[in-house]
C-alpha positions as YAML, in Angstrom:
chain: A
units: angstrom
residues:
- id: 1
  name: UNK
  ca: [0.00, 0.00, 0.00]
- id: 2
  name: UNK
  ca: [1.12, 3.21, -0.97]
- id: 3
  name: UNK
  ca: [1.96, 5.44, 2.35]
- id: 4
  name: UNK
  ca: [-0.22, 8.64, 0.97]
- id: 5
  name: UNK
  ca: [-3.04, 6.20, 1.37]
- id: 6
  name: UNK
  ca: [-1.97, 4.86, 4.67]
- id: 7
  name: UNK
  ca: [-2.47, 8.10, 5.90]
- id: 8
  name: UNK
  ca: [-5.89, 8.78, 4.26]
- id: 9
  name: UNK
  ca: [-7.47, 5.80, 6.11]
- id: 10
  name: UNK
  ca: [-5.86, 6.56, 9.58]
- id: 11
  name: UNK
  ca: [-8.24, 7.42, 12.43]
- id: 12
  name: UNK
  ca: [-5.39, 7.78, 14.68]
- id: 13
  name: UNK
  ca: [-1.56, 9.60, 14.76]
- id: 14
  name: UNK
  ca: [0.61, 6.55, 13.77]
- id: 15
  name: UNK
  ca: [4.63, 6.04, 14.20]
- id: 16
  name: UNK
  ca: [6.93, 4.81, 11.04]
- id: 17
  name: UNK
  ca: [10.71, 3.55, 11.74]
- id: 18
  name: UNK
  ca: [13.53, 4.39, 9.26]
- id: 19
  name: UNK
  ca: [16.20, 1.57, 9.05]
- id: 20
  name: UNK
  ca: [20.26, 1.68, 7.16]
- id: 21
  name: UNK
  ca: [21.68, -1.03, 5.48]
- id: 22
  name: UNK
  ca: [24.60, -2.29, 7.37]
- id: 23
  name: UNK
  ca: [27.94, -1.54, 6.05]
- id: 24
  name: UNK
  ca: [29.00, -4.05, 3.16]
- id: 25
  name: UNK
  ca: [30.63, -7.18, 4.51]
- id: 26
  name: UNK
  ca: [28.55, -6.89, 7.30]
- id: 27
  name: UNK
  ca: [25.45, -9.10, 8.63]
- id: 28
  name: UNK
  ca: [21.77, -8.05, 8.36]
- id: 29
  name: UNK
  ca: [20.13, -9.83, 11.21]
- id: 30
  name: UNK
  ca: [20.60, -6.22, 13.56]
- id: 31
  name: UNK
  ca: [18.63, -4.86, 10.97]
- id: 32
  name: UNK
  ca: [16.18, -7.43, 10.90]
- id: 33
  name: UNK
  ca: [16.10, -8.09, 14.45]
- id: 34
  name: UNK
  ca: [15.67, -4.38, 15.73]
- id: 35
  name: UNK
  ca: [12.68, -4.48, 12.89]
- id: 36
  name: UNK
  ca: [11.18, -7.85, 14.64]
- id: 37
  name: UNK
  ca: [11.38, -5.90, 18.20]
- id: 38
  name: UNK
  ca: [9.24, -3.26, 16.93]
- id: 39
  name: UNK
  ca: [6.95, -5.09, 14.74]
- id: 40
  name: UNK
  ca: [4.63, -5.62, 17.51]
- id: 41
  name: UNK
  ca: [3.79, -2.16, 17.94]
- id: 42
  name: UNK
  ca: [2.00, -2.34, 14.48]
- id: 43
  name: UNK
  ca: [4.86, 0.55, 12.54]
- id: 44
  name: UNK
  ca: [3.18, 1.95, 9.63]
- id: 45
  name: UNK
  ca: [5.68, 1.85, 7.14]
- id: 46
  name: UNK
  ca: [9.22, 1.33, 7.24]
- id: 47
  name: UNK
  ca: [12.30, 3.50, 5.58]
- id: 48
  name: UNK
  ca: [15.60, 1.63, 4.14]
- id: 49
  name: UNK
  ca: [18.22, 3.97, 3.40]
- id: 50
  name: UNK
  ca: [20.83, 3.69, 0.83]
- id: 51
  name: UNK
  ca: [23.84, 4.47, 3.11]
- id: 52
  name: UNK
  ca: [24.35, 7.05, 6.21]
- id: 53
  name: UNK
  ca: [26.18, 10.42, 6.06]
- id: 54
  name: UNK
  ca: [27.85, 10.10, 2.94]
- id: 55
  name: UNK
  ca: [28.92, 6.30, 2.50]
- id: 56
  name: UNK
  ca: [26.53, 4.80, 0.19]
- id: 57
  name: UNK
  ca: [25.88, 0.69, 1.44]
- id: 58
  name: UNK
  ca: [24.36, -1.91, -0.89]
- id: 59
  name: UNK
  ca: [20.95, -3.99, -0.44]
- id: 60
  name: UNK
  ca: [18.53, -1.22, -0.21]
- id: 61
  name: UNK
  ca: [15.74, -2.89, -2.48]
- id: 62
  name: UNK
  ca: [16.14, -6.35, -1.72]
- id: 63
  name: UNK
  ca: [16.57, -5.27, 2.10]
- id: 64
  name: UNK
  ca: [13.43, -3.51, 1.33]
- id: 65
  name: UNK
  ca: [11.44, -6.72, -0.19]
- id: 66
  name: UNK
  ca: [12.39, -8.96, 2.93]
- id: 67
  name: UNK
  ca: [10.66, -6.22, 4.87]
- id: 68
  name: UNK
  ca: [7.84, -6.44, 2.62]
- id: 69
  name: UNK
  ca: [7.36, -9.95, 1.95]
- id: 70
  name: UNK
  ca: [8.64, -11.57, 5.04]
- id: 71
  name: UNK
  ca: [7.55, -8.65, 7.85]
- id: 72
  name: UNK
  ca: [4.50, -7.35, 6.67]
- id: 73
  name: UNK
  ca: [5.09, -3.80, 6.99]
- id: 74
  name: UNK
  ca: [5.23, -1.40, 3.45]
- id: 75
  name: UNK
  ca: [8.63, -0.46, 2.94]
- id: 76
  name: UNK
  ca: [10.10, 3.28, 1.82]
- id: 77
  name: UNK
  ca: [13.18, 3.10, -0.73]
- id: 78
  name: UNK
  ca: [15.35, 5.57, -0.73]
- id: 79
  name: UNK
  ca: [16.75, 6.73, -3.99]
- id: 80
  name: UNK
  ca: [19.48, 9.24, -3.97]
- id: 81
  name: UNK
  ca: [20.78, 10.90, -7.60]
- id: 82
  name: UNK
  ca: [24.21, 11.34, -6.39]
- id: 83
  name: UNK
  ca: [26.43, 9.59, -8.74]
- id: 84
  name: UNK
  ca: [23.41, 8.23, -10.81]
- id: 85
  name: UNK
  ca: [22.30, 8.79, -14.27]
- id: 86
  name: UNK
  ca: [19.17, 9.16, -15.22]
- id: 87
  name: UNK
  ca: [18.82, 5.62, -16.90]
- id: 88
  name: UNK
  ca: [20.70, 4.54, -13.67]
- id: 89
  name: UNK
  ca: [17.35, 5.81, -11.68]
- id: 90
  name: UNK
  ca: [15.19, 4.10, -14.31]
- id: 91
  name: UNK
  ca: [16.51, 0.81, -13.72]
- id: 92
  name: UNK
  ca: [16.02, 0.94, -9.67]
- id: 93
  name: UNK
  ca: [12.59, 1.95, -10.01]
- id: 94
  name: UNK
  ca: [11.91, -0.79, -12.34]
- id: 95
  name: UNK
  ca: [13.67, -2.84, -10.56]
- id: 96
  name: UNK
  ca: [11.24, -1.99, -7.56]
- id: 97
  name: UNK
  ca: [8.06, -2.00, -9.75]
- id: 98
  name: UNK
  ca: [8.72, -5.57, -10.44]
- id: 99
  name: UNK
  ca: [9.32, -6.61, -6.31]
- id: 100
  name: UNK
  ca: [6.24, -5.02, -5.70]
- id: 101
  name: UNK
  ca: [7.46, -1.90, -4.12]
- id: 102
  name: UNK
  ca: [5.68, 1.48, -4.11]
- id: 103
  name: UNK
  ca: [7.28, 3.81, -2.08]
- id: 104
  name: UNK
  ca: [10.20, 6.01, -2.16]
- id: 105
  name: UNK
  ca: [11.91, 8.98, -0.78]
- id: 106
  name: UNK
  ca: [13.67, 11.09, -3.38]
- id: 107
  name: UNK
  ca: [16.62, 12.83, -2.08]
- id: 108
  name: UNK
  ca: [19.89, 14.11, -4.00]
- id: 109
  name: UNK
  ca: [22.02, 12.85, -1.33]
- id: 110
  name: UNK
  ca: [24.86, 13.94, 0.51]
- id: 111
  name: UNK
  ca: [28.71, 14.44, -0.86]
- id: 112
  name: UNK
  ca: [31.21, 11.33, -0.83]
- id: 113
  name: UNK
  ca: [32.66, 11.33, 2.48]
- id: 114
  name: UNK
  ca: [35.25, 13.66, 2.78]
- id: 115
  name: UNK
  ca: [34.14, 15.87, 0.61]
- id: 116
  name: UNK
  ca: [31.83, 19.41, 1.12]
- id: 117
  name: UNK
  ca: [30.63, 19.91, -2.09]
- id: 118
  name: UNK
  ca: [28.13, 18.27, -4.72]
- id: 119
  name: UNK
  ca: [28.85, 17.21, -8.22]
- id: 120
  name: UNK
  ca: [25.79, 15.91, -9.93]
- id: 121
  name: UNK
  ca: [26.23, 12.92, -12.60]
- id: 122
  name: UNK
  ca: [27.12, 14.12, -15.97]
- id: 123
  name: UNK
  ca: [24.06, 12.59, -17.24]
- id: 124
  name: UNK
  ca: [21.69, 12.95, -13.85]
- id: 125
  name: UNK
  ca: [20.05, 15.38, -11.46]
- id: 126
  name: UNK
  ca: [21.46, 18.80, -10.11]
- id: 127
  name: UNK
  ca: [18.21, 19.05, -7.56]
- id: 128
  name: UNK
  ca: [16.17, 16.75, -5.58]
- id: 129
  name: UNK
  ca: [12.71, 18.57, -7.32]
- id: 130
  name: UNK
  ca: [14.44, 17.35, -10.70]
- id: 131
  name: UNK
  ca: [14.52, 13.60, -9.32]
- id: 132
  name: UNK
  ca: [10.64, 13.68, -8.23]
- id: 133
  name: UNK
  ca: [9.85, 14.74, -11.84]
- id: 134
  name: UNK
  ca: [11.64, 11.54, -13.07]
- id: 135
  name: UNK
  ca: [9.57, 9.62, -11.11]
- id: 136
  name: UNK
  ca: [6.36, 11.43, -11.37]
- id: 137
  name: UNK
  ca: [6.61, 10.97, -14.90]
- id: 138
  name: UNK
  ca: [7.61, 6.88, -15.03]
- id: 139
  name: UNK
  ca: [4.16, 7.22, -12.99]
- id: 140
  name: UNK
  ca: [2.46, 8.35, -15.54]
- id: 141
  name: UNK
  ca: [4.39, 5.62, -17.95]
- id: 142
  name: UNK
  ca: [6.51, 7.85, -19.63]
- id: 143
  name: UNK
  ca: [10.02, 6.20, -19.82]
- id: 144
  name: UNK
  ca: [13.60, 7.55, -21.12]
- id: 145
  name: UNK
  ca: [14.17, 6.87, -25.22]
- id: 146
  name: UNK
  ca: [16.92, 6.57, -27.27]
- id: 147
  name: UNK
  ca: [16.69, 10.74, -27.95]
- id: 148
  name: UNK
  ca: [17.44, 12.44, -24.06]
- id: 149
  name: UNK
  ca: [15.04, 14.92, -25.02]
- id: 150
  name: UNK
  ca: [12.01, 12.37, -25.64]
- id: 151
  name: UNK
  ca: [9.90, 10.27, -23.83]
- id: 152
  name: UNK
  ca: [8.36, 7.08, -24.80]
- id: 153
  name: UNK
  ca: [5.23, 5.22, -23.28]
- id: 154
  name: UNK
  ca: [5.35, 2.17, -21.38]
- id: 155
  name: UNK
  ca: [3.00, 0.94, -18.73]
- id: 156
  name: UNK
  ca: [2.74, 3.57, -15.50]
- id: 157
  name: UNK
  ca: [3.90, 2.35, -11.95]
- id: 158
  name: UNK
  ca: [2.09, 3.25, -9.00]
- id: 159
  name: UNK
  ca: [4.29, 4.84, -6.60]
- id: 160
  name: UNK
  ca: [3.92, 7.23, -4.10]
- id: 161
  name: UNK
  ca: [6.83, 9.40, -3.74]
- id: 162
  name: UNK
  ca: [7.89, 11.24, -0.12]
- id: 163
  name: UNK
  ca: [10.83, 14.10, 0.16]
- id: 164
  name: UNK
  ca: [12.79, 15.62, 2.83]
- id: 165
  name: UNK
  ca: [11.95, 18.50, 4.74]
- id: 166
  name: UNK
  ca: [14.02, 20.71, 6.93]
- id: 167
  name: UNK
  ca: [12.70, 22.19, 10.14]
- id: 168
  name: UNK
  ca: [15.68, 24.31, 10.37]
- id: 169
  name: UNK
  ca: [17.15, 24.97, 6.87]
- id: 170
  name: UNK
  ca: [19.06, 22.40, 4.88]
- id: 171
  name: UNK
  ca: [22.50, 22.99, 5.64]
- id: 172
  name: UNK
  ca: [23.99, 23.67, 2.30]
- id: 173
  name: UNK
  ca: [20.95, 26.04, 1.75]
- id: 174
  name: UNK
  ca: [21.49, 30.37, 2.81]
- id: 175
  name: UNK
  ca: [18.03, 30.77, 3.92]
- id: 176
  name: UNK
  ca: [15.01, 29.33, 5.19]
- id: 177
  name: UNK
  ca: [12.85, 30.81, 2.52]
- id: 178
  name: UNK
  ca: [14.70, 29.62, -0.05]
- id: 179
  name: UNK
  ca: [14.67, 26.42, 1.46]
- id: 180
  name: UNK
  ca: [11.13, 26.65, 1.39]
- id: 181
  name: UNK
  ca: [10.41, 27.35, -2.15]
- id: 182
  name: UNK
  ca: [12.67, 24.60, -3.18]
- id: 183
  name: UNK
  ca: [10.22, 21.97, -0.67]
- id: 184
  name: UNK
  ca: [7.76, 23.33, -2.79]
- id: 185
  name: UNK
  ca: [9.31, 22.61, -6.36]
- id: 186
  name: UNK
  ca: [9.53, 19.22, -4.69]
- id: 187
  name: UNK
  ca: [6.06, 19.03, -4.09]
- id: 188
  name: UNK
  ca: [4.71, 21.07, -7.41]
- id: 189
  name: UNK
  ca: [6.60, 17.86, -9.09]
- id: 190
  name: UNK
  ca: [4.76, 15.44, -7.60]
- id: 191
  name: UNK
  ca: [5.71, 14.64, -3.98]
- id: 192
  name: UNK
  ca: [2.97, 13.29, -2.10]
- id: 193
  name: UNK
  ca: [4.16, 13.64, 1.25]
- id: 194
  name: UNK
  ca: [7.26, 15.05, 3.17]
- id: 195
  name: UNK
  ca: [9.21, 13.56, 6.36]
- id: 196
  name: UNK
  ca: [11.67, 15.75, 8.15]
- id: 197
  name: UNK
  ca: [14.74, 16.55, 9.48]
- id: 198
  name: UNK
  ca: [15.46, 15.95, 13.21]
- id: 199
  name: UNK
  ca: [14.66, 18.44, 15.65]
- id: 200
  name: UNK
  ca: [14.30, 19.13, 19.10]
- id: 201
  name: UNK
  ca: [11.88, 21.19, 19.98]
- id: 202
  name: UNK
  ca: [8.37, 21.34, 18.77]
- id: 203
  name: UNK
  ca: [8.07, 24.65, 17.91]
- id: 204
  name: UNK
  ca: [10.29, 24.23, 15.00]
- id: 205
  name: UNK
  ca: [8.17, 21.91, 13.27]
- id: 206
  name: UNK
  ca: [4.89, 23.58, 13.70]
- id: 207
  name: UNK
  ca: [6.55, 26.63, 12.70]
- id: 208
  name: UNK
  ca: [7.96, 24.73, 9.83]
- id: 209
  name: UNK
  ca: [4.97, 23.81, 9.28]
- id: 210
  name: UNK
  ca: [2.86, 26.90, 9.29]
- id: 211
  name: UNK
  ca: [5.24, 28.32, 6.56]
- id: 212
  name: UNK
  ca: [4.77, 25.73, 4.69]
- id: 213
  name: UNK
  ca: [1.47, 26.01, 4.34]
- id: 214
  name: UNK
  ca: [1.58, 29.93, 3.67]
- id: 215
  name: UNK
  ca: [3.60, 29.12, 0.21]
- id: 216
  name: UNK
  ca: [1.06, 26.00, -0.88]
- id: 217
  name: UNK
  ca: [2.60, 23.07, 0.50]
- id: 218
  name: UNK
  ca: [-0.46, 21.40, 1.70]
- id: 219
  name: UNK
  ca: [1.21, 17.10, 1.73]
- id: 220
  name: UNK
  ca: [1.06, 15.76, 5.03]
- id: 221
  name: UNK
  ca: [4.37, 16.78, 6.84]
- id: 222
  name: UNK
  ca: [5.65, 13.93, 9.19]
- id: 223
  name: UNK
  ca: [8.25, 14.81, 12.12]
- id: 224
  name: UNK
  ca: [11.63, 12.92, 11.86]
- id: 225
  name: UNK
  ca: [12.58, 11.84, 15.72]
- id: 226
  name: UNK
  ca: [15.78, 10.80, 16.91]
- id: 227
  name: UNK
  ca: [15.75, 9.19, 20.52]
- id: 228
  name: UNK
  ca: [18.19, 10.44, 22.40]
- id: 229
  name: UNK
  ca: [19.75, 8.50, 25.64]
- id: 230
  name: UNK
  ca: [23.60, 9.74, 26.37]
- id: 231
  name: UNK
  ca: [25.80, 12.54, 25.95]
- id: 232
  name: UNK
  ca: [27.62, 10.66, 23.23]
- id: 233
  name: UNK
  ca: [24.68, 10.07, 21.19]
- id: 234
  name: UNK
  ca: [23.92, 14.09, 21.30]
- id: 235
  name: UNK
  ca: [27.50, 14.81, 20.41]
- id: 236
  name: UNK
  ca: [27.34, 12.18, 17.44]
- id: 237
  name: UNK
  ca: [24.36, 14.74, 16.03]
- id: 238
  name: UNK
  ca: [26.78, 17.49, 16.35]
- id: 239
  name: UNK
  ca: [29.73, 16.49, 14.82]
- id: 240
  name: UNK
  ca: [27.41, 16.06, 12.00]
- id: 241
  name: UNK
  ca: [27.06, 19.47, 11.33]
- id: 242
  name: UNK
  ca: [23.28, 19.58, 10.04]
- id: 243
  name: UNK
  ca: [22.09, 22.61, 11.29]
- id: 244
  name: UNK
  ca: [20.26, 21.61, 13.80]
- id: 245
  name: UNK
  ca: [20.10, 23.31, 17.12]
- id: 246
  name: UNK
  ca: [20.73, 21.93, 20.11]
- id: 247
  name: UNK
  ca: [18.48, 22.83, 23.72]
- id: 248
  name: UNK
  ca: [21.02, 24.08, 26.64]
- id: 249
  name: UNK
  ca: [18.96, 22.10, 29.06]
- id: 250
  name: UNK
  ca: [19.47, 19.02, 27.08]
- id: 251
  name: UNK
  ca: [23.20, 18.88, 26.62]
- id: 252
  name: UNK
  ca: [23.94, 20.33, 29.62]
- id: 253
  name: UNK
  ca: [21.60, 17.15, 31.47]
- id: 254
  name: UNK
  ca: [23.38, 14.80, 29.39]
- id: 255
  name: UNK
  ca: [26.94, 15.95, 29.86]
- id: 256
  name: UNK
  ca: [26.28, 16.12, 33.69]
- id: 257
  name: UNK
  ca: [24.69, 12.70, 33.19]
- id: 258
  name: UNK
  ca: [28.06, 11.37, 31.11]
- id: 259
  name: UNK
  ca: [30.69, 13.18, 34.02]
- id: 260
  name: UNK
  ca: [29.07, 11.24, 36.51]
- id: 261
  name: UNK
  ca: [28.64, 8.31, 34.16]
- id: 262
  name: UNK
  ca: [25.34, 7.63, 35.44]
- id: 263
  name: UNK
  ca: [23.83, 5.82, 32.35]
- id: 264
  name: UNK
  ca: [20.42, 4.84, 33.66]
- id: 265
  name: UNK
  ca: [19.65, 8.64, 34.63]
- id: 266
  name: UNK
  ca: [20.90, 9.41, 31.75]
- id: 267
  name: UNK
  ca: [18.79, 7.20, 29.30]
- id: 268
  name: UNK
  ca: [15.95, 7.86, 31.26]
- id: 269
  name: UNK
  ca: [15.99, 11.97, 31.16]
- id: 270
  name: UNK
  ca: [16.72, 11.55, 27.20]
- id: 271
  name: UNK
  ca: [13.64, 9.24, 26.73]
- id: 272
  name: UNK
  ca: [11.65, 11.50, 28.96]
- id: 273
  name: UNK
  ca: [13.28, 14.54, 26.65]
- id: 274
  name: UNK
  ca: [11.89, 13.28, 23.69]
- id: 275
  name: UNK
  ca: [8.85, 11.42, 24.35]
- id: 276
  name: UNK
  ca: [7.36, 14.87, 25.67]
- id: 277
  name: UNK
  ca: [8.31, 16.64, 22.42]
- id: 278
  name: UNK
  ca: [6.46, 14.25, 20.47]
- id: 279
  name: UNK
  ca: [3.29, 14.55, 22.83]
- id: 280
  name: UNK
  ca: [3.84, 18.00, 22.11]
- id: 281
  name: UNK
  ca: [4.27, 17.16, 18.44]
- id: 282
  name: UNK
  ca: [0.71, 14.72, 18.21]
- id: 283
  name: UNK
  ca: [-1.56, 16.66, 20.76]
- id: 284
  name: UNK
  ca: [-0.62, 19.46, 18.16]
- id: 285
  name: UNK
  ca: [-2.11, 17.98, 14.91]
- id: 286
  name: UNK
  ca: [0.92, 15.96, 14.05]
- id: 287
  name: UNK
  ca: [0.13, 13.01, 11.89]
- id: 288
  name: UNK
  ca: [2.32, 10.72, 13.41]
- id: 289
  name: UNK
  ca: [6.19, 10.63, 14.09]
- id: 290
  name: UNK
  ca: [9.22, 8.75, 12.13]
- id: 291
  name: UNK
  ca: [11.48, 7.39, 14.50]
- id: 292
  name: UNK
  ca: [15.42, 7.10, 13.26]
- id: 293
  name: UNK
  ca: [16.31, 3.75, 14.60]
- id: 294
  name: UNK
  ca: [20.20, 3.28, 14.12]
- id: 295
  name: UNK
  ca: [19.34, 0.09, 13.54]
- id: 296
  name: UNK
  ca: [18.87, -0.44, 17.67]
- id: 297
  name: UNK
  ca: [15.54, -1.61, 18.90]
- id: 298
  name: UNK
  ca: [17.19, -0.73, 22.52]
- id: 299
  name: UNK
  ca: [16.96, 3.16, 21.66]
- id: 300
  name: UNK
  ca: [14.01, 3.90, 20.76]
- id: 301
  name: UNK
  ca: [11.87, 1.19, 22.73]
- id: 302
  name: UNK
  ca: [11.28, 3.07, 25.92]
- id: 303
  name: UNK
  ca: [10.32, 5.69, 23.26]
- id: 304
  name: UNK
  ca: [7.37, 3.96, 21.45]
- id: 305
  name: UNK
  ca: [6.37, 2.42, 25.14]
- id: 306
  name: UNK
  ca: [5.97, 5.73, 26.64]
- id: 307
  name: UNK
  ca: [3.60, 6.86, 23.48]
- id: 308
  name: UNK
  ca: [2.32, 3.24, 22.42]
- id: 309
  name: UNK
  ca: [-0.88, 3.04, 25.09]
- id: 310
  name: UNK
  ca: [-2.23, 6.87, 24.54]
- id: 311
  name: UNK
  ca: [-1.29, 7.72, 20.70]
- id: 312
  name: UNK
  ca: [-0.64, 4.53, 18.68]
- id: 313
  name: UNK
  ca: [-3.50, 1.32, 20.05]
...
């Protein structure tokens, strides 16, 4: 089922996981098994990356077929341009037509590791809106020819396509408004919803939100949640440099927490963190929330057991 409809047919707020490939060489069954823990808790949908911060990882669509086939719960593909061609694009969403896949979240993708800036394939995508129009248009059965400035007509796929929204800016983006209008090229081209950044305070998303709607965005908006349980984990978000701010009261807790290497206090004031901000988040007309896993059942179960009972039965 495509996850545009999902929400359409929800009386309730529901919660969606996102998931990585492990690194090549390595075994699936964390993956699998954090996806098991959770399972029970009825997750709406389910994203698969294609790597993590820079460092593309194989498997995504057959990763993504297990999830379907095997677990039951619709799977998200992610499909970054970076380094692909537009034919290269064609073949993966083929290649997910045919496994039964529907979903995907168009991004351009980060630079290679190591490096700050983005080069687009020769023959590919400069911009993330230019990616949605390639798939809005094998939607609509209209396929790459022999000519790169034709089209030929072959049977449509049904897909539902998602994009990325930041609360805060995109980091490689001057300002917020401009970040803004290019959400809504995104959209304009066919996105049918958006899931966002991390954050950490609600305010940002609803004002994210509220401008959003000003310019004509008018997809469901989904917040992106990461759970949050040490000092290091916090510090891992800021070496990332994603322009995302960071509540005083928070690191400050956590570091005091990590001096006194009290772990328990200091998983337990995290969860507590973050499980308000998303009550916050749904009592506020939030659809649901997307939950970044890391692949770890352990950090985000206290999470969805704080929420499960009020928001999510």
């Amino acid at each position: 089922m495509k996850v545009n409809e999902i929400y359409k047919q929800l009386k309730k707020p529901s919660f969606s996981i996102e998931v990585s490939p492990p690194i090549n060489g390595h075994s699936l069954e964390p993956l699998l098994n954090t996806i098991k823990t959770l399972k029970r808790f009825n997750p709406a949908w389910c994203n698969v990356t294609c790597g993590a911060f820079g460092k593309p990882r194989g498997g995504t669509i057959p990763i993504s077929s297990i999830i379907k086939k095997d677990l039951g719960i619709e799977p998200v593909v992610h499909i970054i341009s970076m380094g692909r061609s537009r034919q290269d694009i064609e073949n993966l969403l083929v290649g997910m037509k045919y496994e039964g896949i529907e979903n995907i979240l168009a991004l351009r993708g980060d630079p290679p590791a190591g490096s700050t800036s983005f080069r687009p394939h020769p023959e590919g995508h400069q911009y993330a809106y230019e990616l949605v129009r390639q798939i809005n248009q094998i939607k609509h059965g209209k396929y790459l020819s022999i000519n790169p400035e034709e089209l030929r007509d072959g049977e449509p796929a049904d897909l539902c396509t998602s994009v990325a929204g930041y609360p805060e800016g995109h980091p490689g983006c001057q300002s917020i408004e401009t970040d803004l209008q290019r959400l809504k090229l995104k959209v304009d081209e066919g996105a049918d919803y958006i899931t966002t950044q991390l954050f950490f305070k609600a305010e940002y998303y609803f004002r994210f939100v509220a401008n959003a709607r000003r310019i004509g965005i008018n997809v469901p908006i989904i917040p992106g949640i990461m759970p949050i349980e040490s000092w290091d984990s916090l510090k891992f978000i800021i070496n990332q440099k994603l322009r995302i701010s960071i509540p005083d009261n928070l690191s400050a807790k956590l570091k005091y927490y990590h001096e006194k290497d009290d772990r328990v206090s200091s998983k337990k004031y995290g969860t507590e963190y973050i499980s308000t901000m998303c009550e916050e988040l749904l009592d506020g007309g939030a659809p649901g929330i997307h939950i970044y896993t890391m692949n770890s059942s352990a950090k985000c179960l206290d999470l969805i057991e704080s929420l499960y009972p009020r928001y999510f039965i």
